[in-house]
N, C-alpha and C positions, 0 to 999 in steps of 0.2 A: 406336187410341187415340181416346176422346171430346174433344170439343172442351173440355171441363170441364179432365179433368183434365191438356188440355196446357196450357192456363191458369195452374194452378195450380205446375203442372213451372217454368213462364215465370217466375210472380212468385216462387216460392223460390229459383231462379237469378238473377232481378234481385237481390233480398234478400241471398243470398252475397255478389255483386258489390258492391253496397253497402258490405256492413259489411268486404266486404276492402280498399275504398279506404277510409274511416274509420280503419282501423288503420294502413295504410300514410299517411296523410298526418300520424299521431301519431306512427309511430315514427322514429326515424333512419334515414338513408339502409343500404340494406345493404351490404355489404362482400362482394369477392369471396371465393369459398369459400376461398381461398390466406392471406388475408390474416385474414379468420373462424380462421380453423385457429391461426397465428400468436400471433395477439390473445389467444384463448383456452389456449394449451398457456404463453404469457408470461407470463397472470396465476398457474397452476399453480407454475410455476419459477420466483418470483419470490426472490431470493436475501434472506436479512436483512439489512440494513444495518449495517457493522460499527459495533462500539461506537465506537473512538477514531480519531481524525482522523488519516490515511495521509500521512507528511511532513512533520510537525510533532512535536515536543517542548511538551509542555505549557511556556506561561510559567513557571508555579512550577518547574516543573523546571528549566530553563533558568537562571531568575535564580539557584536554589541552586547550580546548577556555577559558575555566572558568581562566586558568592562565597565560593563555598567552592576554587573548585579552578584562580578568575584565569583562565578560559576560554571563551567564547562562540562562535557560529556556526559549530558542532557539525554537522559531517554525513558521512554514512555512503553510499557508493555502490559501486554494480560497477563494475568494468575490466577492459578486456583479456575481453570476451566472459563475463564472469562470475569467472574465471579468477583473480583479485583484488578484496578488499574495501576499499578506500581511506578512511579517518576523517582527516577535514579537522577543524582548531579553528584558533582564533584566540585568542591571548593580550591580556589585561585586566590582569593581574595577574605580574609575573614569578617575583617571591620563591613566589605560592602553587601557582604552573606547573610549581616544578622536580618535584616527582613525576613527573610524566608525563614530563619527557624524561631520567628516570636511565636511563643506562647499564646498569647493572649490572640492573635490572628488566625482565624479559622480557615482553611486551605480548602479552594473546589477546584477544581476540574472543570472547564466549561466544554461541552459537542455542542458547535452550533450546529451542525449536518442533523442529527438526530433528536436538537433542545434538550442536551441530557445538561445538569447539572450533580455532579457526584462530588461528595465530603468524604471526609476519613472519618471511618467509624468507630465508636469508643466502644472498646470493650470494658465489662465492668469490671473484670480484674487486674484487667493491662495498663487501659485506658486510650487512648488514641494508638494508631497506626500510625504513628510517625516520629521521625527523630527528632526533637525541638532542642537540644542539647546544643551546648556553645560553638560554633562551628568555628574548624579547625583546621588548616592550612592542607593539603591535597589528601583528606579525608572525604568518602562518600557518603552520602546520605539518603536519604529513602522517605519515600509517606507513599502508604495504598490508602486507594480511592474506593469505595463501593460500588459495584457495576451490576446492583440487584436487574434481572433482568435482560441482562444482557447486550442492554442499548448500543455501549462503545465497542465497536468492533475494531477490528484492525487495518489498520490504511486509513483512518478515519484523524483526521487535523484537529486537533484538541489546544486548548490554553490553560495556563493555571495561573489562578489570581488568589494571593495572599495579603491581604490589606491593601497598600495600596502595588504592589507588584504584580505586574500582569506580566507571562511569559507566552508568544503566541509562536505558533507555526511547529507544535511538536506534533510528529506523527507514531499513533500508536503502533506497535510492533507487534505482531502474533508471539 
């Protein structure tokens, strides 16, 4: 090789060297290949964010039970390993309450997500799983639902219809 063109070899390899520290001190630090991999297959699978808010009952919702049906702090959770679905309220109102604790009206739980329909089950010494007693001005109340199965999970938009009362837009809770 001429002394010319190891010269020339020289300054185009100085030149590379250059314009790749140029680049490396504009771009960001790198990221190890683990972490690159990650980053990149994260942005791929990014899930949509659900429309409605997980654990809440819209206000309007909420204030219309609250006045139509004398009931507030409304909530829905598993028990006993999923195994039961438990609807908590609290009465406002007693006279507009007695729906929900008739006797004679048999309580479900409707999942239209999963077509689950679940009852309170009677047991033979107890008898139902629910408080049907005279409802009583900011006293709590309770009924579990049977979730043989496992079908109602949590984050799942449930209703409960007692005769003619339908309560919709409860979300169940873990």
């Amino acid at each position: 090789m001429n002394r010319r063109m190891q010269m020339s070899l020289t300054s185009a390899f100085a030149m590379a060297l250059a314009a790749t520290a140029a680049l490396a001190a504009t771009a960001p630090p790198a990221q190890p290949a683990k972490a690159a991999a990650s980053a990149s297959s994260h942005v791929k699978t990014t899930i949509k964010p659900a429309r409605y808010r997980l654990g809440a009952m819209p206000a309007s919702a909420a204030q219309y039970y609250a006045l139509s049906y004398g009931v507030d702090q409304m909530s829905v959770k598993l028990a006993e390993s999923g195994q039961l679905v438990r609807f908590n309220y609290r009465v406002t109102d007693a006279t507009k309450a007695g729906p929900l604790h008739d006797k004679a009206a048999s309580p479900y739980l409707l999942d239209e997500k999963v077509h689950a329909v679940l009852q309170v089950p009677v047991m033979e010494k107890v008898g139902p799983l629910r408080q049907a007693t005279a409802p009583e001005y900011g006293k709590t109340y309770w009924m579990a639902f049977s979730n043989k199965g496992n079908r109602v999970k949590a984050g799942h938009r449930v209703s409960l219809v007692i005769g003619q009362t339908r309560v919709d837009g409860l979300i169940v809770q873990p």
